[in-house]
C-alpha positions in Angstrom: 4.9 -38.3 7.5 2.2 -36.2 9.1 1.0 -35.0 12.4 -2.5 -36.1 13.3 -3.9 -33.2 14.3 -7.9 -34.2 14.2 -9.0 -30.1 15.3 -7.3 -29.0 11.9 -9.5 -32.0 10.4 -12.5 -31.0 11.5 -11.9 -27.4 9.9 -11.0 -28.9 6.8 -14.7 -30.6 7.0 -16.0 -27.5 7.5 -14.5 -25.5 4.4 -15.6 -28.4 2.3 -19.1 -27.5 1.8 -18.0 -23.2 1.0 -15.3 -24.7 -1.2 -17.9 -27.2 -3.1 -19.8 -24.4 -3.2 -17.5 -22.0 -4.7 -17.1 -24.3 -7.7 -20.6 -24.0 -8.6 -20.1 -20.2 -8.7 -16.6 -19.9 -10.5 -16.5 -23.5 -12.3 -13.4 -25.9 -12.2 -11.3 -23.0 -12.0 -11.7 -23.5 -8.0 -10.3 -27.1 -8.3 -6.9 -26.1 -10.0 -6.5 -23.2 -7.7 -7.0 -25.1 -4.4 -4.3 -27.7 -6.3 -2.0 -25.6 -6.8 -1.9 -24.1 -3.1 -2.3 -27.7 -1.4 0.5 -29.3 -3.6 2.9 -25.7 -3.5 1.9 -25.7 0.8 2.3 -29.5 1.5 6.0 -29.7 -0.5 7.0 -26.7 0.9 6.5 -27.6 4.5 7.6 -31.5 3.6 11.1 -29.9 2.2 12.0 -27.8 5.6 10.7 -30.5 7.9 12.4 -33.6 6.4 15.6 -31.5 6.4 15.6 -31.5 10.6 13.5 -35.0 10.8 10.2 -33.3 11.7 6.6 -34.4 10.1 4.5 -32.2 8.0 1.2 -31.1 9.9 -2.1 -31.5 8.7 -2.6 -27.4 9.4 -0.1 -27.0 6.0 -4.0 -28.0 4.5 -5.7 -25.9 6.5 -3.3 -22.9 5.5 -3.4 -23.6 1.9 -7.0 -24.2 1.9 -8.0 -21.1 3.6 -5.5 -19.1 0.8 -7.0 -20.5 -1.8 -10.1 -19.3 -0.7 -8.8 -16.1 -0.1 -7.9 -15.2 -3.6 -10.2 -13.8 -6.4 -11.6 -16.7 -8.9 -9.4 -15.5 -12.6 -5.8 -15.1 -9.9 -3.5 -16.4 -12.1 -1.9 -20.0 -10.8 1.4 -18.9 -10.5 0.7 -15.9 -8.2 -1.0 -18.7 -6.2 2.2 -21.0 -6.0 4.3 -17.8 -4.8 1.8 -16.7 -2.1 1.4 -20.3 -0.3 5.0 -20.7 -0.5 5.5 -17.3 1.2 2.8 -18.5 3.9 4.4 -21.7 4.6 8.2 -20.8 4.1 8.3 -17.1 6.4 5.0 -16.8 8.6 5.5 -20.7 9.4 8.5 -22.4 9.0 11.4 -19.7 9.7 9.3 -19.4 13.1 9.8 -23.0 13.9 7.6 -25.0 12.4 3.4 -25.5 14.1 2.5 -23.9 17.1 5.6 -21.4 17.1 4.3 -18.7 13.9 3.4 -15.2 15.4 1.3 -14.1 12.6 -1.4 -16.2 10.7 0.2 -17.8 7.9 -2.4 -17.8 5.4 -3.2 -14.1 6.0 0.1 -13.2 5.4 0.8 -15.0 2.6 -2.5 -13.1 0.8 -1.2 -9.8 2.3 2.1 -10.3 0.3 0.7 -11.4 -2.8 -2.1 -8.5 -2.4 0.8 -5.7 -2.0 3.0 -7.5 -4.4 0.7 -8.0 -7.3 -2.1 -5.5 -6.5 -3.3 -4.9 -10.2 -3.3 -8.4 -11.3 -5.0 -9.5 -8.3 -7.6 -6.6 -8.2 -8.9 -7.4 -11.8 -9.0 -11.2 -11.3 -12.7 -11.1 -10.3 -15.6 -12.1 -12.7 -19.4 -13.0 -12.2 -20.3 -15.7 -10.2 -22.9 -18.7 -11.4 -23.6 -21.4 -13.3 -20.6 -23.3 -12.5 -18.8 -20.1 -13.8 -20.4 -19.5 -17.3 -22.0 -16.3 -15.8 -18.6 -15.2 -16.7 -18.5 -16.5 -20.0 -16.1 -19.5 -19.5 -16.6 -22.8 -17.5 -12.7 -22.5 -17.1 -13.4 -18.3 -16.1 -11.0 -15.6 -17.7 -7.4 -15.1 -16.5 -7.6 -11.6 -18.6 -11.0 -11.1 -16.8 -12.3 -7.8 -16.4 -13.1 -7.2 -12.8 -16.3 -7.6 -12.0 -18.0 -5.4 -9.4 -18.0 -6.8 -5.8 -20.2 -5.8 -3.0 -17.4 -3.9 -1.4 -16.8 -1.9 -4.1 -20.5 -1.1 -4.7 -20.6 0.3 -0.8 -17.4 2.3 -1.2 -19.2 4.4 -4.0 -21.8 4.9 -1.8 -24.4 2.4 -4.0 -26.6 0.1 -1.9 -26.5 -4.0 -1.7 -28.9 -6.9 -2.2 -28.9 -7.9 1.4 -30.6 -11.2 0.2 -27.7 -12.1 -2.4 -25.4 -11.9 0.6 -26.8 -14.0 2.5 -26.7 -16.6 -0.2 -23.8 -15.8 -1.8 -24.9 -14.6 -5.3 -22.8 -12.1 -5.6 -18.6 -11.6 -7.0 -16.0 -11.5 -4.5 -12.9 -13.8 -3.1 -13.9 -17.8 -4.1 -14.6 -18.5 -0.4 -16.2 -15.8 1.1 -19.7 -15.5 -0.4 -22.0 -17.6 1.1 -22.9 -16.2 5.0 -25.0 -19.2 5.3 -22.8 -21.8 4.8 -20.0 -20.0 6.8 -22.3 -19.4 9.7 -23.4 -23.2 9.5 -19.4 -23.7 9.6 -19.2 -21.9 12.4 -21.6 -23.7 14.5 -20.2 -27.3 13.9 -16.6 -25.3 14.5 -17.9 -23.9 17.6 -20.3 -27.3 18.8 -17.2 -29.4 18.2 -15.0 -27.7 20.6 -12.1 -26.4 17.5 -12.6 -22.7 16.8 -13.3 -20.3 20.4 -16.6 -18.8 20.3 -15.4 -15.7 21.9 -13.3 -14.9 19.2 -16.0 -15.0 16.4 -18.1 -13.2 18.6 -16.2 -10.4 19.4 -15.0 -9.9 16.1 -18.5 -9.2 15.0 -19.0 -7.4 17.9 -16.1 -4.9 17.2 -17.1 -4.2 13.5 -20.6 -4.1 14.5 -19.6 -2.1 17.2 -17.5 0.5 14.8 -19.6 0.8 12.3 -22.6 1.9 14.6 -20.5 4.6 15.9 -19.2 5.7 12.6 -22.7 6.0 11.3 -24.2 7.7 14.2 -21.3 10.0 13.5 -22.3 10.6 10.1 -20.2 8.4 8.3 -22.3 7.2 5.4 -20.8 4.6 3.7 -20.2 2.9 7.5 -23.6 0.4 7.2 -23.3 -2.1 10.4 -25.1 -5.3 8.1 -23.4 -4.7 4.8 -20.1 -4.6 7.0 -20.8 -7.9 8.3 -22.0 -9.8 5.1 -19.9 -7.6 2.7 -16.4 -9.0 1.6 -14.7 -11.6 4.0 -15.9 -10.5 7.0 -17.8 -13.2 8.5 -14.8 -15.8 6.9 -12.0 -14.3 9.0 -14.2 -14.3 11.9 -14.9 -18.0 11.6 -12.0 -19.5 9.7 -8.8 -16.7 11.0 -9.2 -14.7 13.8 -10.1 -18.3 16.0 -6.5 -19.2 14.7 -5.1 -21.3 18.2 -1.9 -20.7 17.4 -1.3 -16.8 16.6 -4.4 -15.9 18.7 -4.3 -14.9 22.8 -5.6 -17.5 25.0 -6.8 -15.5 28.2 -10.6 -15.0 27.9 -10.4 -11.5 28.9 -7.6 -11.3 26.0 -9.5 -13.4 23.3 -12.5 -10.2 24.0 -9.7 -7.5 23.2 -8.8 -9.5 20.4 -11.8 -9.9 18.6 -12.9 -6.4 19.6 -9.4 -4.6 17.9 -10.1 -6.6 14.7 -13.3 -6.2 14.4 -13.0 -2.0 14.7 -10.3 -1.8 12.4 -11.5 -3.9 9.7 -14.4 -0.9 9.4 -12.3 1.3 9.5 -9.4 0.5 7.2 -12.8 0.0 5.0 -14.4 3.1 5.4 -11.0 5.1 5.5 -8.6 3.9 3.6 -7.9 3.4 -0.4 -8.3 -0.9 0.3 -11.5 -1.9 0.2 -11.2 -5.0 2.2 -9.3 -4.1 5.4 -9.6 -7.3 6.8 -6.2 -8.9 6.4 -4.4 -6.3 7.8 -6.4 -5.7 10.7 -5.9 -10.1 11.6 -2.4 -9.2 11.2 -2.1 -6.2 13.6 -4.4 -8.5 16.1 -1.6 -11.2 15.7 0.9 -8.5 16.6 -1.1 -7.9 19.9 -2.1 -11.1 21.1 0.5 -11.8 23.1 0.3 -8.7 24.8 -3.1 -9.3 25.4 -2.6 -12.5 26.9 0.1 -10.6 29.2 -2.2 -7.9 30.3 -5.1 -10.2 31.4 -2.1 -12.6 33.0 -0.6 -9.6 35.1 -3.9 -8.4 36.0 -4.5 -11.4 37.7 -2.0 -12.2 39.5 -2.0 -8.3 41.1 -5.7 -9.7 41.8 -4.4 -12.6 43.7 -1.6 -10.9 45.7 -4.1 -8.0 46.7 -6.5 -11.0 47.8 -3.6 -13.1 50.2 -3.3 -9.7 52.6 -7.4 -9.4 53.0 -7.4 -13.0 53.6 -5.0 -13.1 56.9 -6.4 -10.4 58.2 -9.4 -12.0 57.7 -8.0 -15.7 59.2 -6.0 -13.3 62.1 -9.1 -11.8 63.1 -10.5 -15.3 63.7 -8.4 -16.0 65.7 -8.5 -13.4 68.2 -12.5 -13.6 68.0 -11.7 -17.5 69.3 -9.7 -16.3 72.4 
């Protein structure tokens, strides 16, 4: 029935810890959420691929795990169900199934949802703790009031607990608080050979990158840390933009890549009315990784066809210096 695909496994290992983690800040809430996109992503995939005698692949987990974690704690269920179904069904299976998708499809599944149900989904957050009772409910609130994330404090200008960050006490999307556990994710990711290290590392690089030259220009609310540990930054670096399958894999192209995403995540940020930025800027690296890949590809090959010339000269001249 499945595809053993051991890379995807080894991501799943590394999401456990953020997701066990997320229940302790949101409650059981977590559990029926992740549920409902596993069960939704797994039958949706199962349906298509039986129908033309193909097995479902273990990265329908990965996809509906990292949506999951995408989504704001109070999302209600059924927004959840639409969105992995989306994921699955048009940025996966009308492509052709694993390894043919353009686009990532648990980005775009949380773009379409995001667009699609924009008010719902931007007052589904509530404080984080205490297995969710910081927010008055073990089970949280589906008519929560939305509680005040870290990207919202920087867009009006009000400064961070860098600290809180770093642990993850603060509200946001269920998997994208704790930088320490996503940067420990990252290293087993990166030591075990499944996510690229170039692509995390220019991603930072680009925001990092943007944001310096934004606030050198006198953009205030463009702060280089709080861009990196604010929101789901440091989650899409590690967990989206090292995607093998919509990403470029040229190692000049995998720098471009990571560089574009990066810059426009602070931007879109800093400049536009969406305070997160970052699934729209994975998506327009998506729609350029191919290019990318073409670019770097071309460039060599004019590399090698300007080397042949010099080298026969090179061997003719031999030659004559034999005589």
């Amino acid at each position: 029935m499945f595809q053993k695909q051991p890379m995807m496994r080894k991501v799943l290992y590394a999401l456990a810890p953020i997701a066990a983690f997320s229940v302790y800040q949101y409650g059981p809430r977590v559990l029926a959420v992740l549920a409902v996109s596993l069960g939704a992503g797994f039958l949706t995939e199962y349906l298509f691929e039986k129908k033309k005698g193909g097995k479902v692949s273990e990265a329908v987990f990965v996809t509906a795990s990292l949506f999951a974690l995408s989504m704001p704690p109070a999302v209600p269920l059924w927004i959840v169900a639409v969105g992995i179904i989306f994921a699955v069904f048009m940025a996966k299976e009308v492509y052709g199934g694993f390894g043919r998708n353009v686009f990532n499809p648990a980005i775009a599944g949380r773009l379409f949802v995001y667009i699609s149900f924009a008010g719902v989904l931007g007052g589904s957050f509530y404080e984080s703790g205490s297995f969710g009772a910081a927010a008055g409910s073990l089970f949280g609130r589906p008519d929560a009031l939305s509680a005040v994330t870290p990207l919202a404090q920087l867009g009006a200008g009000k400064g961070v607990n860098i600290i809180n960050l770093l642990l993850g006490f603060r509200s946001g999307s269920i998997g994208e608080a704790s930088i320490v556990l996503i940067a420990l994710a990252a290293i087993y990711l990166i030591a075990t050979k499944t996510a690229q290290w170039r692509l995390i590392l220019s991603t930072l690089l680009g925001g990092l990158i943007m944001a310096g030259g934004l606030l050198l220009a006198g953009v205030q609310k463009a702060l280089p840390l709080e861009a990196l540990l604010a929101g789901s930054f440091l989650f899409v670096a590690v967990f989206m933009s090292t995607d093998p399958v919509s990403g470029p894999k040229k190692k000049g192209a995998q720098w471009a890549y990571g560089l574009l995403i990066g810059g426009v995540i602070v931007i879109i940020r800093t400049f536009s009315l969406f305070p997160e930025g970052t699934s729209f800027a994975l998506l327009i690296g998506n729609t350029f990784a191919s290019l990318f890949d073409k670019i770097v590809t071309d460039a060599a090959k004019r590399k090698q066809l300007a080397a042949r010339p010099a080298a026969a000269s090179s061997a003719g001249n031999g030659k004559e210096a034999s005589k």
